[in-house]
TIFI-351335 format. One record per residue (C-alpha): x, y, z; residue in three letters. Coordinates in steps of 0.05 Angstrom, whole numbers, padded with zeros to 5 digits, always signed. Last residue first. Example, Ala and Ser with C-alpha at 12.3 -4.5 7.8 and 13.67 -1.06 7.14 Angstrom:
<pts>
+00273-00021+00143SER+00246-00090+00156ALA
</pts>
This chain:
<pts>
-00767-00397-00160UNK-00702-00392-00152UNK-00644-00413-00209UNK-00625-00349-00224UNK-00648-00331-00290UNK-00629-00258-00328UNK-00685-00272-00376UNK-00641-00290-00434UNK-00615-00221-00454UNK-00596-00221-00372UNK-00555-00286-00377UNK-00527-00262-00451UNK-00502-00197-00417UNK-00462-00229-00360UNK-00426-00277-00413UNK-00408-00223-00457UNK-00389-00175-00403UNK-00342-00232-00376UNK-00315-00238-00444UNK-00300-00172-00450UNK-00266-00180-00389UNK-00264-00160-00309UNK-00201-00130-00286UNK-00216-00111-00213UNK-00210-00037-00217UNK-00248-00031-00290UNK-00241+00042-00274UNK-00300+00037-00240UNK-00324-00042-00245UNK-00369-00017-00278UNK-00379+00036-00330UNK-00377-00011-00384UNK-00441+00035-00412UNK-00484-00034-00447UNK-00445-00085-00412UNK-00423-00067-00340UNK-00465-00014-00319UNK-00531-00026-00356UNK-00531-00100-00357UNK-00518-00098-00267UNK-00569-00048-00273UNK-00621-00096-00298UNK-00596-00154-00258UNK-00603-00101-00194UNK-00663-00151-00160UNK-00635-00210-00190UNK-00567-00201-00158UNK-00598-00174-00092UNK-00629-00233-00089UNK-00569-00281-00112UNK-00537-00243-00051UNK-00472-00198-00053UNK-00495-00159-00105UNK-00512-00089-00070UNK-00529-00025-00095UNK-00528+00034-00038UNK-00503+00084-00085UNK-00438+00055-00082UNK-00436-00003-00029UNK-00412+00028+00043UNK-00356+00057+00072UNK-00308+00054+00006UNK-00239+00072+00007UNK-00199+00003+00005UNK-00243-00053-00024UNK-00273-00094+00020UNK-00343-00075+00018UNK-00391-00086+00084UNK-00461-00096+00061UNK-00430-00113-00014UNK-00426-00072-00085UNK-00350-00050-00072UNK-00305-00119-00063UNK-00381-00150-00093UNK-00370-00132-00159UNK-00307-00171-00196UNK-00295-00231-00166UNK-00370-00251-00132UNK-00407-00213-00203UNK-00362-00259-00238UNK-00380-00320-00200UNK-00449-00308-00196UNK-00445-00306-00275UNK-00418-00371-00275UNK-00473-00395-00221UNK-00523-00361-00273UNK-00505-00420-00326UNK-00545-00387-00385UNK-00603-00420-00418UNK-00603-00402-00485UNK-00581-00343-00527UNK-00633-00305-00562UNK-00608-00238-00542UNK-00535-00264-00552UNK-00550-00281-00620UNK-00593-00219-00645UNK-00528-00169-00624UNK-00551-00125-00577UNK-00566-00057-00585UNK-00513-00006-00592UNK-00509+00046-00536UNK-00521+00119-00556UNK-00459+00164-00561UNK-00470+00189-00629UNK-00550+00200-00612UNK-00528+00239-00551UNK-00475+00274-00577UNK-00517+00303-00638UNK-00577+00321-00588UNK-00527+00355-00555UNK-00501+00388-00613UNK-00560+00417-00636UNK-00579+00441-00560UNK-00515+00492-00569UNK-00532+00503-00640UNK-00605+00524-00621UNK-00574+00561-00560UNK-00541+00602-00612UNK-00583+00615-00661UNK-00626+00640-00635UNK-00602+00711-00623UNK-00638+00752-00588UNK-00602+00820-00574UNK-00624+00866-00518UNK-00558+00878-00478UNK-00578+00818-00430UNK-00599+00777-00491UNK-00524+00780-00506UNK-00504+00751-00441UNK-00556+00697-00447UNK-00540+00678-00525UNK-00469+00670-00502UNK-00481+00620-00445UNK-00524+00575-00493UNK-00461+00569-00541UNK-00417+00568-00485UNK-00446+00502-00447UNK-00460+00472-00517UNK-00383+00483-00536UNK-00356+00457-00466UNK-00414+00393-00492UNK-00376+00384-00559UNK-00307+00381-00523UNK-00330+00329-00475UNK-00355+00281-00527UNK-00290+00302-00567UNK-00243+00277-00501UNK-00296+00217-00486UNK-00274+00186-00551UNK-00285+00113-00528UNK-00343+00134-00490UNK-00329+00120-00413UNK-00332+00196-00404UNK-00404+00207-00430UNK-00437+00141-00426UNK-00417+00143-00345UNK-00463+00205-00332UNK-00458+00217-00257UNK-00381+00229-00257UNK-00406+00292-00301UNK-00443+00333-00245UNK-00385+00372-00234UNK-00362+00369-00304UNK-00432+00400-00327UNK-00423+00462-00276UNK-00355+00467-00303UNK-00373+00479-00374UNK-00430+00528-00359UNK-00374+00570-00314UNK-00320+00580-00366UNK-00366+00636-00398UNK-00375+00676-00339UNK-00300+00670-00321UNK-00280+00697-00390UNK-00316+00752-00372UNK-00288+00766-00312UNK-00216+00756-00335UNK-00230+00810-00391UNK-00271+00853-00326UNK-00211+00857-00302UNK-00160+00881-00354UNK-00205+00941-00363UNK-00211+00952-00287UNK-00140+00954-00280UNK-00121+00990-00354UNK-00165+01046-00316UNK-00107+01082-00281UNK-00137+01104-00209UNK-00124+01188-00201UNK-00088+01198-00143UNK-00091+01221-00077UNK-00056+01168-00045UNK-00121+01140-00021UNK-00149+01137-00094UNK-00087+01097-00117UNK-00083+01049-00069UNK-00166+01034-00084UNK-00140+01027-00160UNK-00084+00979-00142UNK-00129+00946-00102UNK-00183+00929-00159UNK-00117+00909-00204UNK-00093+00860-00148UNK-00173+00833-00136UNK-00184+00822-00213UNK-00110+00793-00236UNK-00079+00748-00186UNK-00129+00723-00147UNK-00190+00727-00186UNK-00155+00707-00252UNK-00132+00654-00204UNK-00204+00630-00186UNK-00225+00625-00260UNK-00162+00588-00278UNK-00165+00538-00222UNK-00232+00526-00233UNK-00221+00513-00315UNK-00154+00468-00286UNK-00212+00429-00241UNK-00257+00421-00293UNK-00202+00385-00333UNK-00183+00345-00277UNK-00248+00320-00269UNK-00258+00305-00334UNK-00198+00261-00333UNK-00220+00231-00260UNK-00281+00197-00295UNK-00244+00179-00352UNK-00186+00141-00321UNK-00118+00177-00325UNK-00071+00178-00378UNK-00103+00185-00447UNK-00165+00215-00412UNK-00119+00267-00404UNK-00085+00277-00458UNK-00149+00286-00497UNK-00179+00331-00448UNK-00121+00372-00451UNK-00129+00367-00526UNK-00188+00397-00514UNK-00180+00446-00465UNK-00124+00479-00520UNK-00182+00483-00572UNK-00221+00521-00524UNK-00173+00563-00510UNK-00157+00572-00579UNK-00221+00592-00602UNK-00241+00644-00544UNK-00175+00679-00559UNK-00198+00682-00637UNK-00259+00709-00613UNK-00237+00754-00555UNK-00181+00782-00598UNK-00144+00830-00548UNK-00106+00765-00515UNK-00080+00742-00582UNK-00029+00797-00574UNK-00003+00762-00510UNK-00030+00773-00432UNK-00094+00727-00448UNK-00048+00668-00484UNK+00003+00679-00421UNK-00052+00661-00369UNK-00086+00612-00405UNK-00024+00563-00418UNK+00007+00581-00344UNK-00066+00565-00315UNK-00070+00490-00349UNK+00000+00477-00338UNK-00013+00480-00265UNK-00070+00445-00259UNK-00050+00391-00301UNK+00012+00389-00256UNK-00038+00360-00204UNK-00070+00316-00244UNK-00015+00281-00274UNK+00028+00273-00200UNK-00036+00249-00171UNK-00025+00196-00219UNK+00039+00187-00222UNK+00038+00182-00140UNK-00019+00132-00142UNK+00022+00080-00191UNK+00005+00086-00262UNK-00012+00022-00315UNK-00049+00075-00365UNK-00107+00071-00399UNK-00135-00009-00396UNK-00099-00004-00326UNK-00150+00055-00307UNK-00127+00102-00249UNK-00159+00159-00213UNK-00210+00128-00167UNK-00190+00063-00146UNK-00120+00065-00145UNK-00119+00143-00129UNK-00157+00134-00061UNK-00132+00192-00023UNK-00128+00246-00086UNK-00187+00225-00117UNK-00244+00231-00059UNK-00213+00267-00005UNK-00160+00297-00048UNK-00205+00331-00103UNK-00256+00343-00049UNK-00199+00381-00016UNK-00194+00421-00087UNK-00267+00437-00094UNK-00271+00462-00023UNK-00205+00518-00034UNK-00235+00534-00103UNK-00313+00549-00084UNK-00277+00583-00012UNK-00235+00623-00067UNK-00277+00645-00109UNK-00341+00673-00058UNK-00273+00700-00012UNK-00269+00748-00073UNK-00320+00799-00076UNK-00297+00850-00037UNK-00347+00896-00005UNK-00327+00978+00007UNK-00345+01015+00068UNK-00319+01080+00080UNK-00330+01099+00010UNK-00268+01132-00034UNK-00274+01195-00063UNK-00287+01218-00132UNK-00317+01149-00151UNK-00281+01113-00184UNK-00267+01084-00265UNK-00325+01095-00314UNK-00369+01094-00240UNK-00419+01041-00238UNK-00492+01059-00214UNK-00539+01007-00172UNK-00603+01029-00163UNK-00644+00982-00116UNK-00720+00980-00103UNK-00749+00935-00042UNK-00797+00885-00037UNK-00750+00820-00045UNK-00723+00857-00114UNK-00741+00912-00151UNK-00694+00946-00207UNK-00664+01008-00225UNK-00605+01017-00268UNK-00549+01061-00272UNK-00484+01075-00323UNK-00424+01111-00336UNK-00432+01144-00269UNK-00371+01200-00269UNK-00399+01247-00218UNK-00429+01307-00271UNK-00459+01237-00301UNK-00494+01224-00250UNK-00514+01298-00226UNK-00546+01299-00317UNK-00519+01344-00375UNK-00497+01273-00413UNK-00565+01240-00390UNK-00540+01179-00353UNK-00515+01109-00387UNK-00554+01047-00384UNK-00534+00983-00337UNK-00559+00921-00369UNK-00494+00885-00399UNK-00456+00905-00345UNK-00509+00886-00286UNK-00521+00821-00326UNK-00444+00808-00316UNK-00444+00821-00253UNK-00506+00780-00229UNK-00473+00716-00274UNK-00414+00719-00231UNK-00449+00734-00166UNK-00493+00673-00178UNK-00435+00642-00205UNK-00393+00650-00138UNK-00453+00639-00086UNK-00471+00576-00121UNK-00395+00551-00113UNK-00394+00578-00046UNK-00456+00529-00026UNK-00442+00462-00082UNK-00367+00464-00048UNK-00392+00469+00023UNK-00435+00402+00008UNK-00379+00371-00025UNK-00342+00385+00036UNK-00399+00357+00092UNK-00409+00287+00040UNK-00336+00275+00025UNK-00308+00283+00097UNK-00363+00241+00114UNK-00349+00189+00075UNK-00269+00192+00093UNK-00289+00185+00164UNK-00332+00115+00143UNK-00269+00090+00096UNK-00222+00108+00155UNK-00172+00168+00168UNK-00111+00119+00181UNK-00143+00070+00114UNK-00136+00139+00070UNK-00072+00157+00096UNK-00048+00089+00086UNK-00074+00085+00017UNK-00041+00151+00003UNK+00023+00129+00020UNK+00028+00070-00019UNK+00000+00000+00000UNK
</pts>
């Protein structure tokens, strides 16, 4: 056992559980508060309207106002061109939204990745890696992943939002494409939401809340604040909002097992980023008054083009019609190749209790999940995750066949 695996057996299968459950629960809270602001700030740009030229607001520097009604009250929020002429007493930061959705998202990373790497990170039909390589891969994905964005956004291609838009997301695909080339699909698209996170967050770190203080220093010293800050900021903020449909669908993704155990997961992923920004785009451009169609039409287009490319094949006509099939075979590869997770009290290191509370380690609860048991392991191959315990194509054959035939046990 490495060193992870003995962390992760010191803090306990059941203590790792609930490290999972309370953190991923802090992640989905600060990461709602971070879009919502997110998606709040960019309507507010798009939405604002500039004062009467003569008018107090614009005498003061407002570039724009609005008024709107929310929870029984009204609100008028007004944004300077670059400051006000003097600086509040009480100003609000919004940053610790960023980094509390970054700082959760990356101890879930360990707790549930990270700690159990074997299991969770690893796929010998990918990549034969030990826990360290793997954790090694994902965390230098991270890294790479922010240097790449960072210097594309501060070089010439950086004041082409198009052209910048394409190459980012060309350069997230072939990320994806190493990726899930290394590691095993689940964790691949979890590693490439992670370097979109960790781009988002540092853009907040080191670009939007440095510039924003720079122009606060600048007021208290008496001087005027240089508006390449606030320029350069809201770039980083808008790239944020458009990142943010992408990540939502990675966070859910280790859900969806036909996405990333598809043989060209990397494209499958690629197509639903483009979705994600597609339908994005049309919303912040609706916020300035424009309807454009086409663009969530595309975006749904090429859903409905992933999900009919990605659909399961039906059965070939002689396994559905294949006769009686020896279940106490099939038993004996649910026994060697299930049960280690999918039993009252799993052996395999990192797991409290069965996944989603499925267990096979009865011939009842076999014919009770015989459906699921076809849908994981034959039709998506989503099980065993990461194929931990090896089972074959032949196996899946075999399994498959039993349930094509009426999925018999033996019982009456």
């Amino acid at each position: 056992m490495d060193a992870f695996g003995h962390l992760a057996a010191h803090l306990g299968a059941y203590g790792l559980e609930w490290l999972n459950l309370l953190v991923r629960w802090l992640h989905i809270i600060t990461g709602i508060a971070w879009i919502g602001a997110s998606f709040y700030f960019v309507w507010l740009d798009n939405t604002i309207r500039p004062p009467a030229p003569d008018s107090e607001l614009a005498k003061k520097g407002v570039s724009g106002e609005l008024w709107a009604v929310h929870g029984g009250g009204f609100y008028n929020p007004q944004k300077y061109l670059v400051a006000p002429a003097a600086l509040p007493k009480e100003l609000h930061w919004f940053k610790w939204e960023a980094y509390s959705t970054w700082l959760s998202g990356f101890a879930l990373l360990v707790i549930v990745y990270y700690l159990n790497a074997q299991a969770m990170m690893v796929d010998r039909g990918v990549a034969d890696l030990s826990s360290w390589q793997a954790v090694g891969i994902g965390l230098g994905s991270l890294v790479v992943g922010w240097v790449v964005y960072d210097l594309l956004c501060r070089s010439p291609l950086g004041r082409h939002d198009l052209a910048f838009g394409l190459t980012i997301f060309a350069f997230l695909v072939a990320s994806s494409y190493v990726l899930t080339h290394l590691l095993s699909g689940r964790a691949a698209y979890l590693h490439v939401g992670a370097m979109i996170g960790t781009m988002m967050v540092a853009n907040v770190a080191m670009l939007i809340i440095p510039g924003q203080r720079k122009m606060v220093n600048a007021m208290l010293a008496g001087e005027k604040p240089d508006p390449v800050h606030g320029i350069k900021a809201k770039q980083r903020s808008v790239h944020n909002n458009y990142f943010t449909l992408p990540v939502l669908f990675i966070m859910i993704s280790n859900h969806y097992a036909m996405t990333y155990r598809h043989a060209f997961s990397w494209a499958v992923l690629g197509a639903i980023m483009a979705a994600g920004v597609l339908i994005r785009h049309f919303f912040n451009l609706r916020h300035k008054g424009r309807i454009e169609w086409r663009y969530p039409l595309a975006g749904v287009a090429i859903l409905a083009g992933v999900a009919v490319a990605i659909a399961p094949s039906a059965p070939a006509p002689a396994a559905a019609a294949a006769p009686g099939v020896d279940f106490a075979q099939v038993r004996t590869i649910i026994d060697q190749r299930c049960v280690s997770c999918h039993a009252a009290h799993p052996t395999q290191p990192g797991f409290a209790t069965a996944p989603a509370g499925v267990m096979l380690d009865t011939t009842e609860h076999v014919s009770r999940n015989a459906a699921r048991i076809y849908q994981q392991t034959v039709q998506m191959k989503a099980m065993p995750l990461a194929n931990l315990t090896n089972m074959t194509d032949a196996e899946r054959a075999q399994v498959g066949a039993w349930f094509e035939a009426g999925a018999r046990t033996g019982k009456p």
